[in-house]
C-alpha positions as CSV (number, residue, x, y, z in Angstrom):
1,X,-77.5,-112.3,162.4
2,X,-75.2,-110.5,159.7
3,X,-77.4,-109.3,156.6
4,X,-75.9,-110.4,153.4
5,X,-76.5,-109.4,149.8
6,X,-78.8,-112.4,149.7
7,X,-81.1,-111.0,151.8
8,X,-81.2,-108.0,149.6
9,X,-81.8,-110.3,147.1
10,X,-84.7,-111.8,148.4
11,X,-86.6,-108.2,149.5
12,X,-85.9,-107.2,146.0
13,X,-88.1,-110.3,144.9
14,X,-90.8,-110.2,147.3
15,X,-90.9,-106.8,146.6
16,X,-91.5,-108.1,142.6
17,X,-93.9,-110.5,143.4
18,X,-96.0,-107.9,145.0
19,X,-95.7,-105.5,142.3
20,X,-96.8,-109.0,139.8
21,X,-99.8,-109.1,142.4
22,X,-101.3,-106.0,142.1
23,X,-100.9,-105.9,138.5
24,X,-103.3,-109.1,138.0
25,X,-105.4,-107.1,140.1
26,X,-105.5,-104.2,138.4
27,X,-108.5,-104.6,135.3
28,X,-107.3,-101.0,134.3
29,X,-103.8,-102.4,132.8
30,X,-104.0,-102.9,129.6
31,X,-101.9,-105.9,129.5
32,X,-101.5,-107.0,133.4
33,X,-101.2,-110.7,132.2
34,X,-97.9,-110.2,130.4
35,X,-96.5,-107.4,132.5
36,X,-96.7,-109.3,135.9
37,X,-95.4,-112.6,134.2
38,X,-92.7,-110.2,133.7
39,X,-92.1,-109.1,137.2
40,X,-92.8,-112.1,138.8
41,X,-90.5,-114.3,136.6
42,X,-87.9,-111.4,137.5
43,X,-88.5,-111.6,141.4
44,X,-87.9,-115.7,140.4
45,X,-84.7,-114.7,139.1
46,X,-83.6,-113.2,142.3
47,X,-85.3,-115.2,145.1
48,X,-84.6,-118.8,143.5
49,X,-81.2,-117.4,140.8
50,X,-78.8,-119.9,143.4
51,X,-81.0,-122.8,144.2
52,X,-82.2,-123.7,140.5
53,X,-79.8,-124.9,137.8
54,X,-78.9,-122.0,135.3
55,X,-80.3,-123.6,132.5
56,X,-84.0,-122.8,134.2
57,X,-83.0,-119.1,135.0
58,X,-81.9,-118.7,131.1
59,X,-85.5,-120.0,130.6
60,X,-87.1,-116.9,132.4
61,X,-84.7,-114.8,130.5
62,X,-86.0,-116.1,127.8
63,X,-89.7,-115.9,128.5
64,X,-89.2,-112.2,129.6
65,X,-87.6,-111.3,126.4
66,X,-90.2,-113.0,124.4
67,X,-92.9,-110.8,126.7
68,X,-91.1,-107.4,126.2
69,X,-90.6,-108.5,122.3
70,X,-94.1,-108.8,122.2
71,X,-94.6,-105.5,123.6
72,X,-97.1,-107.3,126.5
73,X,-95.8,-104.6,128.8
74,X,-97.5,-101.5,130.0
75,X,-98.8,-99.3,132.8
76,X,-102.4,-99.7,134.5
77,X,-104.5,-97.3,137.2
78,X,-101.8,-96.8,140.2
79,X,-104.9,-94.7,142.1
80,X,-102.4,-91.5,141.6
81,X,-103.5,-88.1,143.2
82,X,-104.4,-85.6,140.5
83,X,-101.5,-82.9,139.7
84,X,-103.4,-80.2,141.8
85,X,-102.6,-82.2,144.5
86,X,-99.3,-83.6,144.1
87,X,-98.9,-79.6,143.8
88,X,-100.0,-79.1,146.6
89,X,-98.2,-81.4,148.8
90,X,-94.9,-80.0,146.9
91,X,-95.4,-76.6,148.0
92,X,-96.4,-78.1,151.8
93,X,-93.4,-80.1,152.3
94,X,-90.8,-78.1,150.4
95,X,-87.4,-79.2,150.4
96,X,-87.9,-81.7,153.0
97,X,-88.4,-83.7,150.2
98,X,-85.4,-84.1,149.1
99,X,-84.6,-85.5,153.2
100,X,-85.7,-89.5,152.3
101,X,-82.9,-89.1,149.5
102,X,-80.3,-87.7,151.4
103,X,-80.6,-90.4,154.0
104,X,-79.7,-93.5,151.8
105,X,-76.0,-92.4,151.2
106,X,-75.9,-91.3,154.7
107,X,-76.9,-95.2,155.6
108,X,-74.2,-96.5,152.9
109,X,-71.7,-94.2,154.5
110,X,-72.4,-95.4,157.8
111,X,-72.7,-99.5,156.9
112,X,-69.6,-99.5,155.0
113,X,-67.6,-97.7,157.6
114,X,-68.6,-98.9,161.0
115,X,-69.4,-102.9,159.4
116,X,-68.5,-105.6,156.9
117,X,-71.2,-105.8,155.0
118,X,-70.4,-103.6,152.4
119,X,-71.3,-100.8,150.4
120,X,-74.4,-102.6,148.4
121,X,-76.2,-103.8,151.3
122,X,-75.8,-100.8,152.8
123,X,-77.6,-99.4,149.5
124,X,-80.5,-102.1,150.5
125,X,-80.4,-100.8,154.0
126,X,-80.5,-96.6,152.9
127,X,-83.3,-97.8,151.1
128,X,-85.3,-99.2,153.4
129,X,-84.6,-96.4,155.7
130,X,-85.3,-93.6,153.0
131,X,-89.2,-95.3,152.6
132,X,-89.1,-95.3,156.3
133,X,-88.4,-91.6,156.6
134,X,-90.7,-90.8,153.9
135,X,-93.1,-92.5,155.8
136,X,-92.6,-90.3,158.7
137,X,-92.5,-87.4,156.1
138,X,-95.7,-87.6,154.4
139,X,-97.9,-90.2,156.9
140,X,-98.8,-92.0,153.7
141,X,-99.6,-95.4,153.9
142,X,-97.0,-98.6,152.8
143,X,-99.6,-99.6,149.8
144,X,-99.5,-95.9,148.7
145,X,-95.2,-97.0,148.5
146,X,-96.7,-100.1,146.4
147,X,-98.6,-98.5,144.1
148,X,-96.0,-95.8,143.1
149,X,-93.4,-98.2,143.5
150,X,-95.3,-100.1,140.5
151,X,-95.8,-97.3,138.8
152,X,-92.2,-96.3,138.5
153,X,-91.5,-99.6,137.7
154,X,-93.8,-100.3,134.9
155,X,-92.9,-96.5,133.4
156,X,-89.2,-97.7,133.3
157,X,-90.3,-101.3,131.9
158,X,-88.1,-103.8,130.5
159,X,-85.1,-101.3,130.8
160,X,-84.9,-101.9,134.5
161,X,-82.9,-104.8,134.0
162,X,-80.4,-103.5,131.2
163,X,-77.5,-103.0,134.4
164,X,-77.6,-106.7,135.0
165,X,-77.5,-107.4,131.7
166,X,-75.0,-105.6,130.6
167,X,-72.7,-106.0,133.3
168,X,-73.2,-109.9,132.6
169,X,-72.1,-109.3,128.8
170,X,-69.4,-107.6,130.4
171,X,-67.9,-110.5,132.0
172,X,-68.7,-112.8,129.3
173,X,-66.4,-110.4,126.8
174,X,-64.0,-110.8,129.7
175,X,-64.4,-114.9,129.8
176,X,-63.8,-114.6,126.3
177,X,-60.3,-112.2,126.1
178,X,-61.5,-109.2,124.8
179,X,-59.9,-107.7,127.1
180,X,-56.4,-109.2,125.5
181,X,-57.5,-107.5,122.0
182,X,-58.0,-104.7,123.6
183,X,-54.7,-104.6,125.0
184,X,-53.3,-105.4,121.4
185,X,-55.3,-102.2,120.2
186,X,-53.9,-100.1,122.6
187,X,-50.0,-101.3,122.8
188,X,-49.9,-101.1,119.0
189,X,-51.6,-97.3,118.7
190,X,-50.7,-95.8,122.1
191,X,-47.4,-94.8,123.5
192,X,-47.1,-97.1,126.4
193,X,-44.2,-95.1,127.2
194,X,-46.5,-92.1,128.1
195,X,-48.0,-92.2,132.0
196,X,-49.9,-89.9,130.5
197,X,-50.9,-91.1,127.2
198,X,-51.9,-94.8,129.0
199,X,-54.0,-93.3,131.5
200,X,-56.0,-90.9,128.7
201,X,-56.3,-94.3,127.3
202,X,-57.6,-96.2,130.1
203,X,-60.2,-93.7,130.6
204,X,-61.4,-92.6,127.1
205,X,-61.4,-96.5,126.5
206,X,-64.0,-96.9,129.5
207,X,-66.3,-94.0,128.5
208,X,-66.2,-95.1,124.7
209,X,-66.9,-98.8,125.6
210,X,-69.6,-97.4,128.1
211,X,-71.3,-95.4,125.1
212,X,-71.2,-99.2,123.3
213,X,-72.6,-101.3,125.6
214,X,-75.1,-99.0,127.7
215,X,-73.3,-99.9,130.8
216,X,-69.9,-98.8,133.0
217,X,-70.0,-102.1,134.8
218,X,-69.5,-104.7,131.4
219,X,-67.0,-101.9,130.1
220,X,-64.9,-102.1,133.4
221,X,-64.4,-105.9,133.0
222,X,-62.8,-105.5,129.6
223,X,-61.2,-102.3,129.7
224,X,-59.7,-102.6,133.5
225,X,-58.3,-106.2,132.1
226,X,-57.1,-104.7,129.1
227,X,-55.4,-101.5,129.8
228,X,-55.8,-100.6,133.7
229,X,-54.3,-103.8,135.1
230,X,-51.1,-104.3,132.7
231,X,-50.4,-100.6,131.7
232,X,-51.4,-98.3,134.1
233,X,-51.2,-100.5,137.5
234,X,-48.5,-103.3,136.6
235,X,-46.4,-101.2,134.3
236,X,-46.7,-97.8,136.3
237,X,-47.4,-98.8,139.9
238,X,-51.0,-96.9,140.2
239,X,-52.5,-97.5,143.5
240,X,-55.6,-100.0,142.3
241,X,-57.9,-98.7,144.1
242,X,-57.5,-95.5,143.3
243,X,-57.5,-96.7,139.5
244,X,-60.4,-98.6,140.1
245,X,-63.1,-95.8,141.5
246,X,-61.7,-93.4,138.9
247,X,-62.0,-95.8,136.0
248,X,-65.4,-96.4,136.6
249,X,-66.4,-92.9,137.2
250,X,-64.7,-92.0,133.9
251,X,-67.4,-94.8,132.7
252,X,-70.2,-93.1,133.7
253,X,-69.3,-90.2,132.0
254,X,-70.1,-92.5,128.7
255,X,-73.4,-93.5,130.6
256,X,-74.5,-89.7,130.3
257,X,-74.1,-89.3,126.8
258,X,-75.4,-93.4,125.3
259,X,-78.8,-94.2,124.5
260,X,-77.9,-97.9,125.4
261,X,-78.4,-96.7,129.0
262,X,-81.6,-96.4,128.3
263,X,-83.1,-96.3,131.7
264,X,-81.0,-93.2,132.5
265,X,-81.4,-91.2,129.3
266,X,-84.4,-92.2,127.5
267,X,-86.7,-93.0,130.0
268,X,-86.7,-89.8,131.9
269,X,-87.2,-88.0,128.6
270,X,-90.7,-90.3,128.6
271,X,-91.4,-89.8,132.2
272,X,-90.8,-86.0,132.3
273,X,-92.6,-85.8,128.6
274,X,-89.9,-83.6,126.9
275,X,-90.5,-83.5,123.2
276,X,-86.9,-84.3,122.2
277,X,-86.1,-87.6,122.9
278,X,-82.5,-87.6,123.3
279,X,-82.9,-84.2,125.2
280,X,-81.9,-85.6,128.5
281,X,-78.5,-86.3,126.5
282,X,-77.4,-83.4,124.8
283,X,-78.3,-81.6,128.6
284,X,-75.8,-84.1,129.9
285,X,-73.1,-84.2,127.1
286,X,-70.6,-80.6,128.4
287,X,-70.8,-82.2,132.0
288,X,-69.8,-85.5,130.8
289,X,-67.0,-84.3,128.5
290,X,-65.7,-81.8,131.4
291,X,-66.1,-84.5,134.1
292,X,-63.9,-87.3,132.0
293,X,-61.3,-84.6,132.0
294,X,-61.3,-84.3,135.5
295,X,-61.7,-88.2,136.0
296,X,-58.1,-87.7,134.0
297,X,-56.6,-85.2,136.1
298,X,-57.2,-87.1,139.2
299,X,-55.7,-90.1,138.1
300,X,-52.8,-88.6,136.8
301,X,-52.2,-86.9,140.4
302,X,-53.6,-88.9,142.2
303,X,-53.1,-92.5,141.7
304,X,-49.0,-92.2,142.0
C-alpha cells in the first residue's frame, strides 16, 4: 500500500484528538474545556476536511476563532521533570540530542529520492522516525511523547495553524487577480528590460509580501503569478524550478523578520522567556537581509 498525504492527514488528527483527550483530563488546565474543543475541532478539520461539505469545516473555523477570541486557551500540568533534571539528562545525552532531528531530513531525503510519494510525506515519515529514535535515545515512554507533545502545542496555541491559514489567503488573493495588479505595479515602476532589475523584483516582492501576510506560502501564489511566471520565466526563460525553490527561500527571508509569523518569532521569545518580545527578530534581521541577497545572486546565475 502506497502512503499518501491523507494518511498524514489522518495521524495528524488522531494525534489532535489525543492531545483534546488528555486535556479534558487534565483538572490542572485552567481552561481544558475550550482548549481541547479547540484541538479536537482542528483534528476534525483534518480527519473529516474531504468527506464533509465545506460549509461545515468553515463552521469549526469559526468555532475555533470564536474560542481563541475568547482567550479559552491555555496550558495545564504536562507532569514535566523539574529543570535539575532536564539538566541533567542534557549533560548525560550530550549532542546526541540533536540525532532524532537530524534524522527527519535524512528520511525526506531518502522518500523523495528513491519513491513517489513526495517530499511532505516524507516530512510525516522523518517524523515518525525522529520520535522513534528518540525513543531509543532516551527509553522514555510514548505518553511521556503525549504529554510534551501537548505541551508544545498548547505553548504555541492558536498560532499553530497561521501556515494554513495563510497559505489559504494566499490562494484566495490569487483566485481573485492580485496577482495581475501586482504585475501592473511592477511593469509600470520596474524596468522589465533589466534581468536584473525583474529578478531583484521577484524576490524583494516575495520577502515584502511575506513580512505582510506572515506567511511565504500565500505570498508565493500572488507574487510567482505576478512577476515570476510572466517576467522572469516567460519573458527571460528562467528554469522554473530553479525560480520556484529560490523564490520561496527569498520568502522566508521575510518570515524571519514579520511578527505575522508569529509561531516563528513571537512564540519562541515566550517559550525561551526573553524579555524583549520582538528579540528573536532583530537576532534574525542581518541574516535575513544577507540571505535575500544571496537568494538574488543565485538566481541571477543560476536560473539561466
Amino acid at each position: 500500500m502506497t502512503i499518501t498525504l491523507e494518511h498524514m492527514y489522518w495521524l495528524t488528527g488522531l494525534l489532535l484528538f489525543v492531545f483534546a483527550f488528555l486535556t479534558l483530563k487534565d483538572n490542572a488546565h485552567q481552561h481544558r474545556l475550550g482548549t481541547a474543543a479547540f484541538w479536537g475541532l482542528y483534528g476534525l478539520t483534518f480527519c473529516f476536511g474531504k468527506m464533509v461539505p465545506g460549509w461545515v469545516t468553515g463552521l469549526a473555523v469559526v468555532a475555533m476563532t470564536v474560542l481563541a477570541t475568547l482567550k479559552l486557551l491555555s496550558t495545564g500540568d504536562y507532569h514535566s521533570s523539574t529543570p535539575e533534571a532536564k539538566k541533567a539528562s542534557a549533560d548525560r545525552y550530550g549532542n546526541k540530542l540533536l540525532l532524532p532531528t537530524l534524522v527527519i531530513p535524512l528520511v525526506i531525503f531518502l522518500v523523495v529520492v528513491f519513491t513517489k510519494m513526495g517530499a511532505l510525506v516524507g516530512l510525516g515519515l522523518g517524523a515518525i522516525a525522529s520520535l522513534i529514535a528518540a525513543f531509543l535515545l532516551t527509553h522514555d515512554s510514548l505518553g511521556v511523547a503525549m504529554d510534551e507533545g501537548r505541551r508544545l502545542t498548547d505553548a504555541v496555541s492558536w498560532a499553530i495553524i497561521l501556515p494554513q491559514f495563510l497559505a489559504a489567503l494566499g490562494a484566495l488573493f490569487a483566485k481573485a487577480g492580485v496577482g495581475n495588479v501586482v504585475a501592473d505595479l511592477v511593469t509600470a515602476h520596474v524596468p522589465v528590460d533589466s534581468k536584473l532589475a525583474v529578478i531583484i523584483a521577484y524576490c524583494l516582492g516575495m520577502a515584502l509580501f511575506t513580512i505582510i501576510m506572515g506567511n511565504a506560502f500565500a505570498a508565493f501564489a500572488v507574487i510567482t503569478s505576478g512577476i515570476g511566471i510572466p517576467l522572469v520565466v516567460q519573458q527571460y526563460g528562467a528554469d522554473p524550478a530553479i525560480v520556484g525553490v529560490l523564490g520561496m527561500l527569498a520568502g522566508y527571508c521575510g518570515t524571519l523578520v514579520t511578527p505575522m509569523a508569529a509561531n516563528f518569532n513571537l512564540v519562541p521569545s515566550a517559550l525561551l522567556e526573553i524579555s524583549d518580545r520582538y528579540g528573536v527578530i532583530k537576532a534574525q534581521l542581518p541574516l535575513a537581509v544577507t540571505m535575500l541577497c544571496v537568494q538574488i545572486a543565485l538566481m541571477y546565475i543560476l536560473a539561466f
